[in-house]
N, C-alpha and C positions, 0 to 999 in steps of 0.2 A: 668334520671340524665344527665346534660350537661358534655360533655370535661370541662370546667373551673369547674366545682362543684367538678369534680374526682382531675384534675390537683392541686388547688388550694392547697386543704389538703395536699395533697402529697410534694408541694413546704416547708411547713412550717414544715414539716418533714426532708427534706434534707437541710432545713436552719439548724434545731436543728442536725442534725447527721455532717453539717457542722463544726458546730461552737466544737463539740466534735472534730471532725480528727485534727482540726486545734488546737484545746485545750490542745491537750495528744501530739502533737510537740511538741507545746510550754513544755511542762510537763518532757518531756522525754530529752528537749533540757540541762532544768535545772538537770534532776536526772544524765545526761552525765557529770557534773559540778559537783556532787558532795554537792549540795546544800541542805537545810533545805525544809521541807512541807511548810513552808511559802512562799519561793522563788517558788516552784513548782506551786504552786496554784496561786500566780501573774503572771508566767509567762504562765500558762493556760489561764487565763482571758484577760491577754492582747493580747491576740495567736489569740484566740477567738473571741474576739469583737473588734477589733483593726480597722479591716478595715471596718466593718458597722459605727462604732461608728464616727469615720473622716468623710465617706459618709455621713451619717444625719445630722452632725455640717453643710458640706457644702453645703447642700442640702435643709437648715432651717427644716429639719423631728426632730418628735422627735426620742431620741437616742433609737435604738430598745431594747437593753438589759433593758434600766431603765422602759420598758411597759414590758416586756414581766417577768412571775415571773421562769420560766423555765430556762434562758439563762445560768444567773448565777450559778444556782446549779448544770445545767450538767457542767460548767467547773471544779467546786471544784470537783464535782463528779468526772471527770476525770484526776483529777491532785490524788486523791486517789487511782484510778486506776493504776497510772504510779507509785505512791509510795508504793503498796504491788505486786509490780510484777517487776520479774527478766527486765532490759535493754532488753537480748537478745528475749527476745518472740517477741519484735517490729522490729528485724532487719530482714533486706530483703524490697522485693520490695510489700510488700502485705502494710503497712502504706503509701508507694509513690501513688501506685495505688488509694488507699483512698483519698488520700490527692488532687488526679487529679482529683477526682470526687466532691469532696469538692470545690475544685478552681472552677472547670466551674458550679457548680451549683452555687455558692457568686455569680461567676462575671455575670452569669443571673439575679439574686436576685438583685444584686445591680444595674445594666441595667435598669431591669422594673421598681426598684422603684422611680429611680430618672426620669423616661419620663413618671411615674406615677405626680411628682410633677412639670410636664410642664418644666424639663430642655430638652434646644435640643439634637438631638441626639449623636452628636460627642462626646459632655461635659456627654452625660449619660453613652455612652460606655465605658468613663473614667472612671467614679464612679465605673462601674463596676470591671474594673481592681482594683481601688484604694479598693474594696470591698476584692477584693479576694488577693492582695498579701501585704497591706499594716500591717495586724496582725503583719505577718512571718518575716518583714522588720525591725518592732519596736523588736519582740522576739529577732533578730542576731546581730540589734544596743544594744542590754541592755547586749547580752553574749558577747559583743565582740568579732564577727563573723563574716565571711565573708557574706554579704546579699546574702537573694535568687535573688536579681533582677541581680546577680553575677555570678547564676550559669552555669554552659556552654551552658547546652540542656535545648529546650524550656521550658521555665516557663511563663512569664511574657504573653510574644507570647498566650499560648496557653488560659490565661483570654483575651486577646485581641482580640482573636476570638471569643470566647463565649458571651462577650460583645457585639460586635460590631455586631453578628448577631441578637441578641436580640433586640438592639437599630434600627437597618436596617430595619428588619423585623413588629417593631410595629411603626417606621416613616411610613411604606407603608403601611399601615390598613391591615396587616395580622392579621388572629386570634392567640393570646396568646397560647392558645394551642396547637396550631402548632408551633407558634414560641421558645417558650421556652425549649422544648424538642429538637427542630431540634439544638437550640444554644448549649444545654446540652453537648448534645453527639457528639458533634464536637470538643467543646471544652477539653473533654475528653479523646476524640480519640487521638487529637493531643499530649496531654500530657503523654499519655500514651504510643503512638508511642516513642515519646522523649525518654521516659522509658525504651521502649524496644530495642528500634536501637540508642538508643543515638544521635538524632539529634540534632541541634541544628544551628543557625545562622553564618556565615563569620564575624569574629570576624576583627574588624580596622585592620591596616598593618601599620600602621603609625612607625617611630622611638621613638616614645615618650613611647611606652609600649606597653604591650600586654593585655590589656584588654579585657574582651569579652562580647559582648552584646547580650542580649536575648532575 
């Protein structure tokens, strides 16, 4: 059996285990609100597939959630999850951690597939990001929140690197299998550092406010 035959499978599993961490946010973001299982389960789904689903419109792919019959029910399934279980089981930094490992694997995902459909690589490393933080973006615009692209320590940054190695790495005819793993756990590391030392970016200095960028 090849690296790609082992990798491959493995990818489409940390898609699906993805699109769950990013689901039960969105899920948990709403049960923090107070809202109805219908609210819960929307804002699963759109947590979810938010950011493949934009990638494929502008990438001409088809939309992956409407091929795949799995996508969907692990969000409901997860938005039930967040509805018969206490808030407090998810706090702490053990869902953040999930959630880093969810980012750099999307912003992989979303990397390969769009230099899979012949976009160059700068515009693919995009997708990538646009893969991994754009669910989380639409979930804080619908609560009326402040966005993750907002928050002080690295977010955005740390899909920008998972992307960008991904995209870097298959513009130079590196094998996938090396490249994807090595984007993974970079992209994670950094996120995860974030997590733990609270790093983050030199935020503007300008008079006009104190905004910080990530």
């Amino acid at each position: 059996m090849t690296p790609d035959q082992i990798l491959t499978p493995m990818l489409d599993w940390l898609d699906l285990v993805g699109v769950a961490v990013f689901a039960l946010t969105g899920a948990l973001v709403a049960a923090r609100l107070n809202q109805t299982f219908v609210t819960m389960a929307f804002f699963a789904l759109v947590t979810g597939v938010g950011g493949g689903t934009v990638r494929d419109l502008l990438i001409g792919a088809p939309v992956f959630w409407m091929q795949d019959p799995w996508v969907a029910p692990v969000c409901f399934a997860t938005a039930l999850l967040a509805w018969f279980t206490p808030p407090r089981w998810w706090e702490g930094d053990g869902l953040e951690y999930a959630d880093a490992m969810g980012l750099a694997s999307y912003a992989v995902l979303g990397s390969a597939k769009a230099f899979a459909y012949g976009v160059a690589p700068i515009p693919a490393a995009v997708m990538g990001v646009v893969t991994g933080c754009v669910g989380g973006i639409i979930r804080d615009v619908v609560a009326n929140r402040p966005s993750i692209i907002m928050r002080p320590e690295l977010y955005v940054t740390a899909a920008a690197l998972a992307a960008g190695l991904c995209a870097t790495g298959l513009a130079l005819g590196f094998d996938r299998a090396l490249v994807w793993p090595v984007a993974v756990v970079a992209g994670f590391g950094l996120r995860a550092a974030a997590i733990r030392f609270g790093l983050s970016l030199p935020s503007h200095s300008g008079a006009e406010g104190d905004l910080r960028d990530d």
